[in-house]
BAVEXNU-527263 format. One record per residue (C-alpha): residue number from 1; residue in three letters; y negated, z, x. Coordinates in pm, 1 decimal, m for minus. Last residue first. Example, Ala and Ser with C-alpha at 12.3 -4.5 7.8 and 13.67 -1.06 7.14 Angstrom:
% BAVEXNU-527263
<2 'SER' <106.0 714.0 1367.0>> <1 'ALA' <450.0 780.0 1230.0>> 
END
This chain:
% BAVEXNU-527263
<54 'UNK' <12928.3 1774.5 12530.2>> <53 'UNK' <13168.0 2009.3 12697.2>> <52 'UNK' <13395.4 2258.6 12491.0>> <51 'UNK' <13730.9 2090.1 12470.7>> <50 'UNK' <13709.2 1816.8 12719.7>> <49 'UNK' <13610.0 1436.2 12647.2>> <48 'UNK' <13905.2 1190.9 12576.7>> <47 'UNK' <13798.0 869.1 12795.1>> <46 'UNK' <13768.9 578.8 12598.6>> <45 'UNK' <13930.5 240.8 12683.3>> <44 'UNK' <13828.5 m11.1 12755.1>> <43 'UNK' <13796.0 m328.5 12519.3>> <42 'UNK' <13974.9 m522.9 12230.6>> <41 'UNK' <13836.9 m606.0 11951.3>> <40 'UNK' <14033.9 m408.8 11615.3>> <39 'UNK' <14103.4 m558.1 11307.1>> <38 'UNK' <14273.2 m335.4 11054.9>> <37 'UNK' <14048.0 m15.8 11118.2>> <36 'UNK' <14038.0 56.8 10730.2>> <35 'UNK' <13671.3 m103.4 10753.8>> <34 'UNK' <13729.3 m425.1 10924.2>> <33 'UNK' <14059.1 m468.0 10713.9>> <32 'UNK' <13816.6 m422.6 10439.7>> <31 'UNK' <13600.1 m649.3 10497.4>> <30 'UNK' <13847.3 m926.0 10496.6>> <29 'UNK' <13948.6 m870.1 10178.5>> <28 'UNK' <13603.9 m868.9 9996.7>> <27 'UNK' <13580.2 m1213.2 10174.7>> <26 'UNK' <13884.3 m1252.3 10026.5>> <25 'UNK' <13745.4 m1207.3 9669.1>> <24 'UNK' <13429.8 m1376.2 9729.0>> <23 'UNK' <13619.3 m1648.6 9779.9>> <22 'UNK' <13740.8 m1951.4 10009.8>> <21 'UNK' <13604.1 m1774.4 10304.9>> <20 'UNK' <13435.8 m1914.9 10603.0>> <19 'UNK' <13203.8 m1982.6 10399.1>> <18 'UNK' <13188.0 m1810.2 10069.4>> <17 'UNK' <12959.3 m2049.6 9878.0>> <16 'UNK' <13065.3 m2347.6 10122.4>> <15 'UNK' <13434.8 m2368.1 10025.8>> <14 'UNK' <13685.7 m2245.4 10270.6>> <13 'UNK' <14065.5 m2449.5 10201.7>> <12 'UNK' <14292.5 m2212.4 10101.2>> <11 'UNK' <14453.1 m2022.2 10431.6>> <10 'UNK' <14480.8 m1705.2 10266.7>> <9 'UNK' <14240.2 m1474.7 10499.8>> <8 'UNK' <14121.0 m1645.0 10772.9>> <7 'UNK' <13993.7 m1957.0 10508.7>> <6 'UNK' <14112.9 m2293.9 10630.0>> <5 'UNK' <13829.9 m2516.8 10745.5>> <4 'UNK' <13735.9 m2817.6 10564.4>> <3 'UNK' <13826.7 m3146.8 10708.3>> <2 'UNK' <13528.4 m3313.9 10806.8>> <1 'UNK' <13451.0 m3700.5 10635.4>> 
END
């Protein structure tokens, strides 16, 4: 028998509907924090363009 994983969000157990969440609701969480700018992955980083050049 597999442990089920802990959901990212609460840390419930996940349950298979809403994998790798434990519910819709922090699912719903989740996306979010990608959408507000919350989560971020790391890279390089931009260069700032000049005023007045494409």
């Amino acid at each position: 028998m597999t442990k089920a994983k802990a959901c990212p969000v609460c840390g419930k157990p996940a349950r298979e509907e809403a994998r790798p969440f434990c519910s819709a609701r922090c699912r719903a969480v989740d996306l979010g924090r990608w959408l507000g700018e919350g989560y971020a992955i790391p890279g390089d980083p931009v260069a700032e363009e000049e005023p007045g050049r494409p």
